[in-house]
C-alpha positions as CSV (number, residue, x, y, z in Angstrom):
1,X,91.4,132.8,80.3
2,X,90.8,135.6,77.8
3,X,90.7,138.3,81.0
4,X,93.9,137.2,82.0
5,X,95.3,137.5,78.9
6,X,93.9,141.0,78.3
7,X,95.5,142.2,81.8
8,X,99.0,140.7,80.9
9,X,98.8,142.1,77.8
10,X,97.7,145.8,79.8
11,X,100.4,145.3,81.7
12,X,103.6,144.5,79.9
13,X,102.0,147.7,77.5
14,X,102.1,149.9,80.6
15,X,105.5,148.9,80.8
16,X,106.6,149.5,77.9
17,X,105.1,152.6,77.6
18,X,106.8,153.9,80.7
19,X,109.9,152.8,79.9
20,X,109.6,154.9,76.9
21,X,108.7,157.8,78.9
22,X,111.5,157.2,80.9
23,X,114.3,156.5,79.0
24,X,113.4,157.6,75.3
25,X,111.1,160.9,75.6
26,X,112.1,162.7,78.6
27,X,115.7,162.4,77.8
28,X,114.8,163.7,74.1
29,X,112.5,167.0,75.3
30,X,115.1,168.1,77.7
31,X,117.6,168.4,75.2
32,X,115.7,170.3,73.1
33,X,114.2,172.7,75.8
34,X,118.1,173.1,77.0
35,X,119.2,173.9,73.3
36,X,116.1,177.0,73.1
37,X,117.5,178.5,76.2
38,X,121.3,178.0,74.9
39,X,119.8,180.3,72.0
40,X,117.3,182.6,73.4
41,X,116.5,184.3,76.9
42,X,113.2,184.8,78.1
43,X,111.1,187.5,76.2
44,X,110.3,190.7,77.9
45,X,107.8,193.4,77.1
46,X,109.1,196.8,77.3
47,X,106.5,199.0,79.2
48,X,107.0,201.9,76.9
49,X,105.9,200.8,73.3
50,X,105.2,196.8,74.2
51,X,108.0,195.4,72.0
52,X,108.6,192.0,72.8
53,X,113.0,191.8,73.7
54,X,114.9,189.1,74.6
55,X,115.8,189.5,78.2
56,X,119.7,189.3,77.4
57,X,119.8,192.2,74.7
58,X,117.5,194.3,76.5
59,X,118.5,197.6,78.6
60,X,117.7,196.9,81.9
61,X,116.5,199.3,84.8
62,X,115.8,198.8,88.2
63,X,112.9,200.2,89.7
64,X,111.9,199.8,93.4
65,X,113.4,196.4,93.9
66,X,112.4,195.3,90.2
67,X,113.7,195.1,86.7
68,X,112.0,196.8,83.8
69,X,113.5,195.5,80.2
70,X,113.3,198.1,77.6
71,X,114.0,197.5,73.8
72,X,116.0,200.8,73.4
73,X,118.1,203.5,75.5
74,X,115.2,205.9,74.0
75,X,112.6,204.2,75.2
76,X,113.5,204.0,78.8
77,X,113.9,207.8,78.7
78,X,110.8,208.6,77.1
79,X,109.3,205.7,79.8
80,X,110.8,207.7,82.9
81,X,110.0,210.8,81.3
82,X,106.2,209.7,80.9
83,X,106.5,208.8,84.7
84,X,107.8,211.8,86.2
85,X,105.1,213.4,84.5
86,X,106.5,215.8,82.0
């Protein structure tokens, strides 16, 4: 009798528990995550002096079928400078 118990008991706190999940927590964690990216892009590392940017105030520059993110106007010059070798 006290097994039986023990597994209902398991049970209807599985239950609750994913429920929870479900309808209280995921709902919850979403709207935060959505509200960060409302605020900030993703952070970029410019390949000149290693600032860390936000993507969307960044200068951009495309190289060979990528994007390089730069903190500054400067530093992409002084980065394609470096490259060209001089």
């Amino acid at each position: 009798m006290g097994l039986i118990r023990f597994l209902m008991f398991a049970g209807v706190a599985l239950l609750v528990y994913l429920i929870y999940r479900r309808f209280v927590a995921a709902p919850m964690r979403s709207h935060f995550e959505h509200k960060e990216d409302e605020r900030l892009g993703r952070l970029v590392q410019d390949p000149n002096c290693g600032v860390y940017v936000d993507s969307r105030d960044a200068v951009r520059r495309k190289v060979r079928g990528g994007e390089l993110y730069f903190c500054s106007r400067a530093c992409a010059k002084t980065y394609f400078k470096e490259q060209r070798g001089g």
